[in-house]
Structures are given as C-alpha cells and as structure tokens.
N, C-alpha and C positions, 0 to 999 in steps of 0.2 A: 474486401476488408469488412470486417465487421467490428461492433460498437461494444465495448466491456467498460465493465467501471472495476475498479479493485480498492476494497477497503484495508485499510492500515492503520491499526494500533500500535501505537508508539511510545515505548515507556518514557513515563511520567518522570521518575528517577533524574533523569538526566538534562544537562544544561542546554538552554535554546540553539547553542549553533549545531552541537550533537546532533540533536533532533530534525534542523533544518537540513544539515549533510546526510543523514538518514531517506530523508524525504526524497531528498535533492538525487542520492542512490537507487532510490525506486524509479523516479523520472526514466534515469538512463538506462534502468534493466530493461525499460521500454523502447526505449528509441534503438537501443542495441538489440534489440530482435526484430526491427522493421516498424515496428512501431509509432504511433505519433501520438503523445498526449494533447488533449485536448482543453482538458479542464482541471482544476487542482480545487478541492476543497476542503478549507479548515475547520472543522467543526471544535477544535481547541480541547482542552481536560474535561475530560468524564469521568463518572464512575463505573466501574467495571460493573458487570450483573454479577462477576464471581470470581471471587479471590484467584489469580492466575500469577505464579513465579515469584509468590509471598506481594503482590501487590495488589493494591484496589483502586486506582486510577490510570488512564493512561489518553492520549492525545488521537484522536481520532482525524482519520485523510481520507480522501474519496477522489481517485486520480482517475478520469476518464479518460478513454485512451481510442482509437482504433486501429486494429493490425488484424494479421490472418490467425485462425484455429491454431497453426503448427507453433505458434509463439508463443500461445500461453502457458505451454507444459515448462519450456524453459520459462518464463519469467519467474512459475511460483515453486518450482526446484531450486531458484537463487535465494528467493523469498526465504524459504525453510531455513536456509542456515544465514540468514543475515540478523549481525549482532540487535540490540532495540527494538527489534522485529516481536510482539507479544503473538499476536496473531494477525492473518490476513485473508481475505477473501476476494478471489476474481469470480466475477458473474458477465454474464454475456448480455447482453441490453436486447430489448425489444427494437423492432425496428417501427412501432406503431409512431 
C-alpha cells in the first residue's frame, strides 16, 4: 500500500451539514476501494486563485489516506461527477 493525500474543494455555497456529508462521501469512496484514511484536514474557506462555476471561495480538505495504485483511478472517476465537488486533486506521498 502506498501513501496519497487528495485535495477537495468544497463549494462555499452551501450549508455546514452539506459540506460535512460531502466530506463524510469522499471518506467512504476510500474506504470502499480498500482504502483507509488516515488523516482529515480542514483548512476552512479560502479564496479561490480564479473564478471557477461563477464562484470565488470555497472550503479546502486534505484527506490522507493509504491503499493500492488500482484504487485511485476509481476513487477520482466518482470524484468527477460528485455534486459540491469544485475540484480535486489525488497526489501520491513521498515515502521520505
């Protein structure tokens, strides 16, 4: 298994439990492909660098996780089309 972190911006739009059930759906697109998160981090509302879906803030996450290669193609295929979802980023960790 190896070590990834996945960034999630989270539109701002929307009311706290939304956003928390949003979060709370990323969790399990991980755990549902072998998955185990490991660390969850709220970095809270920011401003965007650039207008994205007529908006200029949104809720930034950084859910560290470790699972195998073959999971990450499905986790960020669910990604894509999940509602709140502005953008997102999985990156693979150093093992330094």
């Amino acid at each position: 298994m190896s070590k990834y972190e996945l960034a999630v911006v989270v539109n701002a739009q929307i009311d706290d439990d939304a956003r928390t059930a949003t979060v709370d759906k990323c969790k399990d697109l991980v755990t549902r492909f072998g998955g185990t998160v490991t660390n969850v981090d709220d970095w809270g509302k920011k401003k965007l660098a650039y207008e994205i879906q007529k908006m200029n803030e949104g809720y930034y996450y950084f859910i560290r996780f470790d699972a195998e290669g073959s999971a990450i193609a499905e986790i960020e295929s669910r990604m894509r089309i999940m509602d709140n979802v502005i953008r997102y980023l999985c990156v693979k960790q150093d093992e330094a």
